[in-house]
N, C-alpha and C positions, 0 to 999 in steps of 0.2 A: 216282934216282941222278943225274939230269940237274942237279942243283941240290946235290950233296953237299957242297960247301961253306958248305952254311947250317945245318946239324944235325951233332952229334956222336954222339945216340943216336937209336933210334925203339922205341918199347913200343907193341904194341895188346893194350888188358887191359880189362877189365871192374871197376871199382874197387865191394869191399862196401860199405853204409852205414854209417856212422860209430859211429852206435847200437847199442846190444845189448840183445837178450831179456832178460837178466837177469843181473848181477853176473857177472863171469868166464865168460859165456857166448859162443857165437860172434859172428862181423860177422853180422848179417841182410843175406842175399844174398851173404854173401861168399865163399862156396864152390862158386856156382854152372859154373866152370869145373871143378871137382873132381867134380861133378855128373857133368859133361860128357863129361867126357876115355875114360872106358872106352868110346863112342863114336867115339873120335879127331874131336872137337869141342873148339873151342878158343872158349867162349862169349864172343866181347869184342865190345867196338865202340865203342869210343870209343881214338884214336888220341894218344898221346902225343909229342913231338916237343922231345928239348932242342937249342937251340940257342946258340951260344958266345957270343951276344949278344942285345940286345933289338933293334937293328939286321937282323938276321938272321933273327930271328923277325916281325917285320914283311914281310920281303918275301916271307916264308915264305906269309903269311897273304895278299899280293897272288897271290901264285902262284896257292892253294888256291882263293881265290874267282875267279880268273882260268879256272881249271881244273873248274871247277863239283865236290870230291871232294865233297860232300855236304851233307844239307839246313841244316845246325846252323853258324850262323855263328862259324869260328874263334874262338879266345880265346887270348891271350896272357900271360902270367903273368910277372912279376919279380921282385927283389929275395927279402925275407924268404919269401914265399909258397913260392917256387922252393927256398930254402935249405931251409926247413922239412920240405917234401917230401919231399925226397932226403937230408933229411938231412944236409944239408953240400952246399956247393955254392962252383963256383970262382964266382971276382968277375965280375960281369954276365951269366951263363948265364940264360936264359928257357926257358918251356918253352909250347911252341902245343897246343893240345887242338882236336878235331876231333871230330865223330862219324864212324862210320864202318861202314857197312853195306852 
């Protein structure tokens, strides 16, 4: 929250693999929070982070490795990648990935 003017949203999710067992079948691994949850287990760990610029997500990323949040060195993401994702996306949002354990 010290830094809330660099992010507009935050997701920590566990994303399935791309792949599927077979024709109209499910994500492989991709229910593994559904797994979970009758637990009240929230299986994620990997941290998403959009931010309202690529400016913003850079310093997001000095922060993070300034801050030691974990072993996996950020990654920052732009343009189409970003749009693609979300499906729509405003002009210059980036989005930083982290892991997060």
């Amino acid at each position: 929250m010290a830094h809330r003017e660099l992010w507009e949203a935050v997701l920590l999710d566990r994303l399935g693999l791309s792949g599927r067992r077979r024709p109209g079948g499910l994500p492989v691994s991709g229910l593994i929070k559904l797994r979970d949850l009758s637990n009240n287990i929230w299986n994620a760990d990997k941290l998403f982070i959009l931010t309202p610029d690529a400016a913003s997500a850079h310093r997001l990323v000095a922060i993070i490795d300034a801050e030691d949040w974990g072993d996996e060195k950020p990654q920052v993401f732009e343009g189409d990648d970003v749009d693609q994702a979300l499906g729509g996306s405003e002009e210059g949002q980036a989005v930083v990935t982290v892991w997060w354990d």
